[in-house]
C-alpha positions as CSV (number, residue, x, y, z in Angstrom):
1,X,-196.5,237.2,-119.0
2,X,-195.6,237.8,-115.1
3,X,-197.6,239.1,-112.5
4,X,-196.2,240.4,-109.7
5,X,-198.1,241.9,-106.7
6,X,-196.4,243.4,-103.7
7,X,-197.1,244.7,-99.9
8,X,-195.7,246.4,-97.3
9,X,-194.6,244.1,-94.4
10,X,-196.8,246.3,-92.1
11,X,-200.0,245.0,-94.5
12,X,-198.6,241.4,-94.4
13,X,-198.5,241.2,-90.4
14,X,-202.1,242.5,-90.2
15,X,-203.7,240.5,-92.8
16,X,-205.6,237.5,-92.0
17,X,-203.9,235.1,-94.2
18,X,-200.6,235.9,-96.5
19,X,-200.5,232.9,-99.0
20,X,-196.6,232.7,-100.6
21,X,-196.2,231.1,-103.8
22,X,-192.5,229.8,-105.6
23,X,-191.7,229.2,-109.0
24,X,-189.3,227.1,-110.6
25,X,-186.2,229.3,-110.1
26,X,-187.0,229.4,-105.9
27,X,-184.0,227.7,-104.6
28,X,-181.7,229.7,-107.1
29,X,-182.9,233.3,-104.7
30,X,-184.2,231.3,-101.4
31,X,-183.7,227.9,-98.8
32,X,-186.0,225.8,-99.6
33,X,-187.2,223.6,-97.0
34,X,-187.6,220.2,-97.8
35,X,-191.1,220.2,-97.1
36,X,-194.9,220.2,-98.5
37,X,-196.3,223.2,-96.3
38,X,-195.0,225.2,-93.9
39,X,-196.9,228.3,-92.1
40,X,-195.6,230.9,-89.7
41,X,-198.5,233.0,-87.8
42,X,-200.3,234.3,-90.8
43,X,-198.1,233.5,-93.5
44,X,-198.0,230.0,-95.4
45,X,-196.3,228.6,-98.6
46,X,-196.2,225.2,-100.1
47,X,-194.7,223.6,-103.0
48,X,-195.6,221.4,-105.2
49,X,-198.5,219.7,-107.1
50,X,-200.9,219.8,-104.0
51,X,-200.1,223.3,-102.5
52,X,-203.1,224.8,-103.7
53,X,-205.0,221.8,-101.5
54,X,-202.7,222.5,-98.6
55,X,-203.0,226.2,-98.7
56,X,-206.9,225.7,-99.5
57,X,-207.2,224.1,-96.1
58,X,-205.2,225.6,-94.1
59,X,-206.8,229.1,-94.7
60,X,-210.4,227.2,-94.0
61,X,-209.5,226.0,-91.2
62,X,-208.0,228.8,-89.4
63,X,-210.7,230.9,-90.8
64,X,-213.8,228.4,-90.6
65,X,-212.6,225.2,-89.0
66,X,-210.8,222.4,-89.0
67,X,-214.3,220.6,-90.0
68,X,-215.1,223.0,-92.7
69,X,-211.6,222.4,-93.9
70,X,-211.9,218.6,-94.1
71,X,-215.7,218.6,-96.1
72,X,-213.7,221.1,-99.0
73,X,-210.8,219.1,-99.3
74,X,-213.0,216.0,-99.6
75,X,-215.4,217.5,-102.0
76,X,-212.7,218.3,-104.6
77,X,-210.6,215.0,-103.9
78,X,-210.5,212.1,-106.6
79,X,-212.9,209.7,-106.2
80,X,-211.7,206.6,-104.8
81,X,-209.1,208.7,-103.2
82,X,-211.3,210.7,-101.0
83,X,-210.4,209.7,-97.2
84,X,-207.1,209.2,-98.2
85,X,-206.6,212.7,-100.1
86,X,-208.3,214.5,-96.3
87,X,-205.7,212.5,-94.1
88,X,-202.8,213.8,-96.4
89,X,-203.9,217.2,-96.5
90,X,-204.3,217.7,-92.5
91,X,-201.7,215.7,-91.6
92,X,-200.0,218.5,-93.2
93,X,-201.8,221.3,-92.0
94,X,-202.9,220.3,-88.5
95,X,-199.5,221.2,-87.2
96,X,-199.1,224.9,-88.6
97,X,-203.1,225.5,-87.0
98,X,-202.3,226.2,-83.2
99,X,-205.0,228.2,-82.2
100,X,-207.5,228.8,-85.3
101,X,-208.6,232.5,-86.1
């Protein structure tokens, strides 16, 4: 099964956050950058087995701050793993933020 789900480039630029997934044939139809996350303005993809954590915070903390953004990552991170987990995540993230939303 596929799903697809498409906008207009005018509904992209005005949306608060366009999220921008890959699958496995990606660098057959694209450049991929060698890198976890990357976001533009109001447009963000990531690859790999944490993007969902990257995009997760990235999209709090423009939307609710970075603070908010480090108590979710840290409630879903493994234990033992917690502080560790956070500091990967924003080290990520922090860079793409400029001024939050």
């Amino acid at each position: 099964m596929v799903l697809e789900a498409q906008a207009t480039l005018h509904e992209a630029c005005s949306a608060d956050v366009v999220l921008v997934g890959s699958g496995l044939q990606t660098r057959e139809v694209a450049d991929v950058l060698d890198q976890p996350f990357v976001a533009r303005g109001n447009v963000a993809t990531a690859g790999g087995c944490l993007a969902s954590v990257y995009l997760a915070a990235w999209v709090i903390a423009r939307q609710e701050g970075v603070d908010a953004a480090r108590s979710a990552i840290h409630d879903v991170a493994p234990v033992g793993e917690k502080e560790e987990h956070v500091e990967r995540a924003m080290r990520h993230v922090m860079p793409f933020l400029g001024a939050p939303a």
